[in-house]
C-alpha positions in Angstrom: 0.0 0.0 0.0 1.2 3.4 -0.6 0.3 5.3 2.6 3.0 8.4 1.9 2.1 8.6 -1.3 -1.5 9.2 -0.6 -0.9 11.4 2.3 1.5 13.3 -0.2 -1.6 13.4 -2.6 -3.9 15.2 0.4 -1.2 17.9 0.9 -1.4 18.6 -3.0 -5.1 18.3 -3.5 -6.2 21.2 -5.5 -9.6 21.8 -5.8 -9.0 21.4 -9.8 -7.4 17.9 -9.1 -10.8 17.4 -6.8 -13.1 18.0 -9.0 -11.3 15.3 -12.0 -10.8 12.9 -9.4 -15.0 13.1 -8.6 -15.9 13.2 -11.9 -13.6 10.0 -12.9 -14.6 8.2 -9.6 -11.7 7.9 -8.7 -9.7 8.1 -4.8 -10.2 11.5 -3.6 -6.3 10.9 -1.8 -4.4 9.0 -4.4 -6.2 9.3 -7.6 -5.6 5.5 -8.2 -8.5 3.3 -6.9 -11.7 3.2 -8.4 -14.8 4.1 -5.7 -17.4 2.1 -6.9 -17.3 -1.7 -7.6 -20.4 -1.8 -9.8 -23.5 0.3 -10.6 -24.4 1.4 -7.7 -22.1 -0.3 -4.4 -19.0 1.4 -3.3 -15.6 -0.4 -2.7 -14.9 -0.1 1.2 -11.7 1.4 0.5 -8.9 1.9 -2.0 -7.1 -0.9 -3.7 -4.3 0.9 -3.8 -3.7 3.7 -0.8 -6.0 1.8 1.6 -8.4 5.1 2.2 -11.4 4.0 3.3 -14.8 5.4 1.2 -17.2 4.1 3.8 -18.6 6.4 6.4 -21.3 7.1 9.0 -24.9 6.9 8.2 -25.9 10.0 6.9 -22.5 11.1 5.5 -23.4 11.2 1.8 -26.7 13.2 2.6 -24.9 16.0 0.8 -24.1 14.2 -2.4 -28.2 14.5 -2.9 -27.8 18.2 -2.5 -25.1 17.7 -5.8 -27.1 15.9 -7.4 -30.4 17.9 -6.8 -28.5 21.2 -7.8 -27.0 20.0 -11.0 -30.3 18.5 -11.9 -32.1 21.6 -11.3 -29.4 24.0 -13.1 -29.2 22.0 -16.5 -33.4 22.1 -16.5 -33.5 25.3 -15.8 -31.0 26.0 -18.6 -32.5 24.0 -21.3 -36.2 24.8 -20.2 -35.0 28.9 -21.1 -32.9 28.3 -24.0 -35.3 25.9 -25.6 -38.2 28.0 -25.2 -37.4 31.5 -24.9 -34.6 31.2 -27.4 -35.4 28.6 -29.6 -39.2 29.0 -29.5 -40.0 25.0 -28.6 -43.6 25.0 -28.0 -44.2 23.9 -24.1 -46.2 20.6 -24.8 -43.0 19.1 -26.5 -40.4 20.1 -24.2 -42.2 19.7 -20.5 -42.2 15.9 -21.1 -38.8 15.8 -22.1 -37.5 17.5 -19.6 -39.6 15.5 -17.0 -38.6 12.6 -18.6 -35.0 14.2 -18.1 -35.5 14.9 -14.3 -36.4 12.0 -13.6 -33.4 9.2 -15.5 -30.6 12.2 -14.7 -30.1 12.3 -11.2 -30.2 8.2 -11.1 -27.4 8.8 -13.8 -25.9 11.5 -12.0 -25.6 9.6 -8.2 -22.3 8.1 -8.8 -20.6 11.1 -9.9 -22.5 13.5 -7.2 -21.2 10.9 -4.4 -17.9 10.9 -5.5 -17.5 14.6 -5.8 -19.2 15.4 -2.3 -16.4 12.7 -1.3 -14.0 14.5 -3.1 -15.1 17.7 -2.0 -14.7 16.6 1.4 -11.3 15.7 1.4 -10.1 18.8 -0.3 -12.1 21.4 2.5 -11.0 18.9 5.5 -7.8 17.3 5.2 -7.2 16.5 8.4 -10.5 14.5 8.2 -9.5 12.8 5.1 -5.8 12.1 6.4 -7.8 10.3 9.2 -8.9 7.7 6.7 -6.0 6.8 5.6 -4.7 3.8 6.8 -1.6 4.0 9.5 1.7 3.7 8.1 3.0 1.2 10.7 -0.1 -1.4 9.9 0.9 -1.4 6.0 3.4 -3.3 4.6 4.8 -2.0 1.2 3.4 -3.1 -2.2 5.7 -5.3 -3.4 
């Protein structure tokens, strides 16, 4: 496991380098692991830093906030471009776009969990640094 390396890649966390790593769902400390395991279940922790994704109950509550915001912002946009500048007619695009706000944010949950995660370890590092794994329990990747 590579404990420094990952503690190195906390120090260095931009929000930039954040952001990427939520949006590839990939570790928020090493960049490396992959968060989720298949559609919808998260990996415990990272195959390759050790950083453990789970959490309390509750934790990821702000993900929805993510997911509802983005959700709302891209309706909103495309409800006011597509019929105040386009000139779509309403009964065509309100079923699209209900039809839109409801498949998006299942779509959308991966990538608003893994940012929130993300987001969390780049406003709280010592939080983030505390699910690391300890560097004396570890023995090197050989």
């Amino acid at each position: 496991m590579t404990t420094p390396n990952a503690r190195m890649g906390l120090e260095q966390l931009t929000f930039s380098t954040a952001v990427r790593r939520g949006l590839m769902l990939r570790c928020p400390a090493c960049g490396e692991g992959r968060l989720f395991r298949n559609l919808l279940k998260m990996n415990s922790c990272c195959s390759q830093c050790g950083f453990k994704f789970e959490r309390p109950a509750g934790y990821f509550l702000g993900s929805t906030y993510i997911n509802y915001g983005v959700t709302a912002l891209v309706t909103t946009v495309s409800y006011v471009t597509l019929y105040f500048g386009l000139g779509w007619p309403k009964d065509r695009l309100l079923p699209g776009l209900l039809l839109f706000c409801s498949v998006f944010p299942l779509v959308f949950f991966r990538f608003a969990r893994s940012l929130w995660l993300s987001f969390d370890c780049f406003f709280d590092r010592t939080g983030a640094a505390e699910a690391l794994p300890k560097a004396e329990l570890i023995e090197p990747k050989k």
